[in-house]
N, C-alpha and C positions, 0 to 999 in steps of 0.2 A: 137925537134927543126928542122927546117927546111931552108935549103939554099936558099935565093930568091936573083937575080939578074932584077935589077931595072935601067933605065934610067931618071935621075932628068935634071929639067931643070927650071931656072928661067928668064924671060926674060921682063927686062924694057923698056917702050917706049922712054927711056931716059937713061941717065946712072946710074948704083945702087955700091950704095959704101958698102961693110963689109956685104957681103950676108953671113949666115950662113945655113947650111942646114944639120940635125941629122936626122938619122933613128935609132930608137929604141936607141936613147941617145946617137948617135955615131956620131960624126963630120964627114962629109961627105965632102971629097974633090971635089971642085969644081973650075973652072978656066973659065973665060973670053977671046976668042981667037977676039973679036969684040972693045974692047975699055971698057970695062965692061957694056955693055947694056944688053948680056946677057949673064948667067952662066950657068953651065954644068957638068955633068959629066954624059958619055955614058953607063959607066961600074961599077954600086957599086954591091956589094955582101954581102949580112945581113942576117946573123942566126934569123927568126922571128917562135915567139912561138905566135899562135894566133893573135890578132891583131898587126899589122904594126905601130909603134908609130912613127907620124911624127910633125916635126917641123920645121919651116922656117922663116928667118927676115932678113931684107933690110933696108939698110937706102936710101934716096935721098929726093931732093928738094920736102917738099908736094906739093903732087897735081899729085906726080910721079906713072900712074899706070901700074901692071905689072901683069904679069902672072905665075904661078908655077904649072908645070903636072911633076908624077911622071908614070912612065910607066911600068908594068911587064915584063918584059924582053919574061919570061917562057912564058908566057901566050897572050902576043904580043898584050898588052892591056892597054889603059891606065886606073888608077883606081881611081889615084887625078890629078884633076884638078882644080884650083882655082883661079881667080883675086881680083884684090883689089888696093889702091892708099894707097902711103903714108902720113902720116896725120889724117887718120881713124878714129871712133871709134873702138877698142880693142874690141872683145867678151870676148880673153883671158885674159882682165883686165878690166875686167866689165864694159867696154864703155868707160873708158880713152882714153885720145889723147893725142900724142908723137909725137910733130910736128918733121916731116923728117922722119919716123919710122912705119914701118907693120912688125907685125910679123901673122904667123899660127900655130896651134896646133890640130893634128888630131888625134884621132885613128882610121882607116881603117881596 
């Protein structure tokens, strides 16, 4: 097992309400210093064995789109990066829509 230290960051062109954000199954604190447009956190620290299991979802007005990079700290790197709108079709729920709703789901 191995110590990685990551910089997550989600950021809406609009404001995002109940952003949640796990690294390898772990709620990741994150906080809004902007009005919640976008979320953050500069410093997380995660024991990962192999791939990096990542997860992210937002609500806001569909139509809301945003962006989410997770960055290796160690390696001064980013290694996700993803956009997308609220409202979507879903991969991780095989093309459903959740009007006001994205979520992601990786393994890195």
């Amino acid at each position: 097992m191995a110590t990685k230290n990551y910089h997550v960051k989600l950021e809406g062109k609009a404001q995002l309400h109940e952003p949640v954000i796990k690294l390898e199954d772990i709620s990741v604190n994150i906080w809004s210093v902007d009005g919640g447009a976008t979320w953050e956190n500069k410093n997380v620290t995660v024991d990962v064995t192999g791939t990096l299991e990542v997860f992210m979802s937002c609500k806001a007005m569909s139509g809301t789109d945003w962006e989410f990079t997770i960055e290796d700290k160690d390696a001064d790197k980013k290694i996700y990066d993803e956009e997308g709108t609220t409202g979507e079709k879903l991969d991780s729920r095989n093309g459903e829509r959740i009007p006001n709703y994205s979520e992601r789901t990786k393994s890195i």
